[in-house]
C-alpha positions as CSV (number, residue, x, y, z in Angstrom):
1,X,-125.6,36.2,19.0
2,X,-125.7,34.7,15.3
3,X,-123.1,32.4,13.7
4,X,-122.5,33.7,10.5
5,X,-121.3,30.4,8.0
6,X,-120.0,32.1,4.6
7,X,-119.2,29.7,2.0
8,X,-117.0,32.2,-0.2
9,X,-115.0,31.2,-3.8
10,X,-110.9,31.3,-3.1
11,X,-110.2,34.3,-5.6
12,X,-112.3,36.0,-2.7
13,X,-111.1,34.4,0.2
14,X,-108.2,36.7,1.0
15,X,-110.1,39.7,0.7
16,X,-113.4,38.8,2.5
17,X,-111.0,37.4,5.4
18,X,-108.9,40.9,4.9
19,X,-111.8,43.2,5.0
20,X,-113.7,40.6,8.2
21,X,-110.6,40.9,10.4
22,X,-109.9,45.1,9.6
23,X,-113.5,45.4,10.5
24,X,-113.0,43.9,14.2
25,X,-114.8,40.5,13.4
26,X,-112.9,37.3,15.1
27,X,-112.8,34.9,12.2
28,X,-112.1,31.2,11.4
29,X,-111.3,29.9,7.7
30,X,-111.9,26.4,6.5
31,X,-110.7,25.3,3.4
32,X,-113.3,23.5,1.1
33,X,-114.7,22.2,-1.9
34,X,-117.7,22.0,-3.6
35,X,-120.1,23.3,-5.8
36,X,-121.0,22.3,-9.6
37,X,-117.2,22.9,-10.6
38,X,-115.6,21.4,-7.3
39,X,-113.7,24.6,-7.1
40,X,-111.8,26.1,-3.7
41,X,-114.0,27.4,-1.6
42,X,-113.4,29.1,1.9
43,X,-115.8,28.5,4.4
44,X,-115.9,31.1,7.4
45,X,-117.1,30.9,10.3
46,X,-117.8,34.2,12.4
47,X,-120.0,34.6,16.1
48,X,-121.4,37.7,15.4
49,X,-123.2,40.2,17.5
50,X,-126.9,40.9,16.3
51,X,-126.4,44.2,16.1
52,X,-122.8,43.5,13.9
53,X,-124.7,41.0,11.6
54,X,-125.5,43.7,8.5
55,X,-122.2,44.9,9.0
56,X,-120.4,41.8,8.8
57,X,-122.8,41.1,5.6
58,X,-121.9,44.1,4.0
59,X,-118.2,43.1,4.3
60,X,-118.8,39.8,2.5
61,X,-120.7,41.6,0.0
62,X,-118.6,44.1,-0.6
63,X,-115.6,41.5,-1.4
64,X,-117.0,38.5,-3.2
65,X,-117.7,39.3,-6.7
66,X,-119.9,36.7,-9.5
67,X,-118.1,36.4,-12.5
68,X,-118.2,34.0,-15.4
69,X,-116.1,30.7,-16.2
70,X,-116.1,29.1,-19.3
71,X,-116.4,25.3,-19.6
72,X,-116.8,22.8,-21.9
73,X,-119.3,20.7,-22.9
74,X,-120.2,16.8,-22.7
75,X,-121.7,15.3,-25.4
76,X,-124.8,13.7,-24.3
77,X,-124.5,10.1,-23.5
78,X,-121.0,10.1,-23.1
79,X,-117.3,10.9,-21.6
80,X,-116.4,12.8,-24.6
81,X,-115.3,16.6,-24.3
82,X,-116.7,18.5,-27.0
83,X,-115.4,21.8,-28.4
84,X,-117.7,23.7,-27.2
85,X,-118.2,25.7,-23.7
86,X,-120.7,27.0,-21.8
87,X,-120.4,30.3,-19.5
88,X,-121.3,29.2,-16.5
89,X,-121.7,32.1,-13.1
90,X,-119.3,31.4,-10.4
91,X,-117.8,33.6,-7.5
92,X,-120.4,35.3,-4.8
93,X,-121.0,33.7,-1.6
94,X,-123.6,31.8,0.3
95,X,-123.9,32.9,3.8
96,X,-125.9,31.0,6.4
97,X,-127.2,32.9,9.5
98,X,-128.0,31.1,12.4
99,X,-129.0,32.2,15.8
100,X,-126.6,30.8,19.1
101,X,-128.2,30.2,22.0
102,X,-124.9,30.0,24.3
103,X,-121.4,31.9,23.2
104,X,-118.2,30.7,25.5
105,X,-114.9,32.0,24.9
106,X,-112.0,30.5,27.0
């Protein structure tokens, strides 16, 4: 058995969590932040099968799309805002797959 830990952005969230339950997986959703905006974040956790694990990957894949945020810029050396922004690359996930040496459902 694996645990599956998918840190996913929140314009995601619903359907990753959507397209993991349809699919059969039992799923948990933690609300979080974090990240080089501090944006929402979901974090799910899933006890996968090994043999469910590329499935269950596929389904995050499938539903958490990159895309690109505009933000401004500090002047070097200080607090000030300037008027410029960078694109920066946001969205995706970050799955972490880890193996379970004991599974207990009560």
């Amino acid at each position: 058995m694996k645990l599956l830990i998918a840190i996913v952005n929140n314009d995601d969230a619903h359907f990753v969590n959507t397209g993991l339950t349809s699919n059969g997986f039992h799923v948990t959703k933690i609300s979080s932040t974090g990240g080089f905006l501090m944006n929402g974040n979901s974090t799910f956790l899933l006890g996968v099968e090994e043999e469910d694990v590329d499935r269950a990957l596929e389904v995050i894949k499938t539903h958490s799309k990159k895309r690109t945020q505009s933000v401004p810029t500090v002047m070097p050396g200080s607090n000030i805002y300037g008027t410029a922004e960078t694109k920066v690359s946001v969205g995706g996930a970050r799955v972490f797959v880890i193996d379970i040496e004991k599974s207990l459902r009560f």
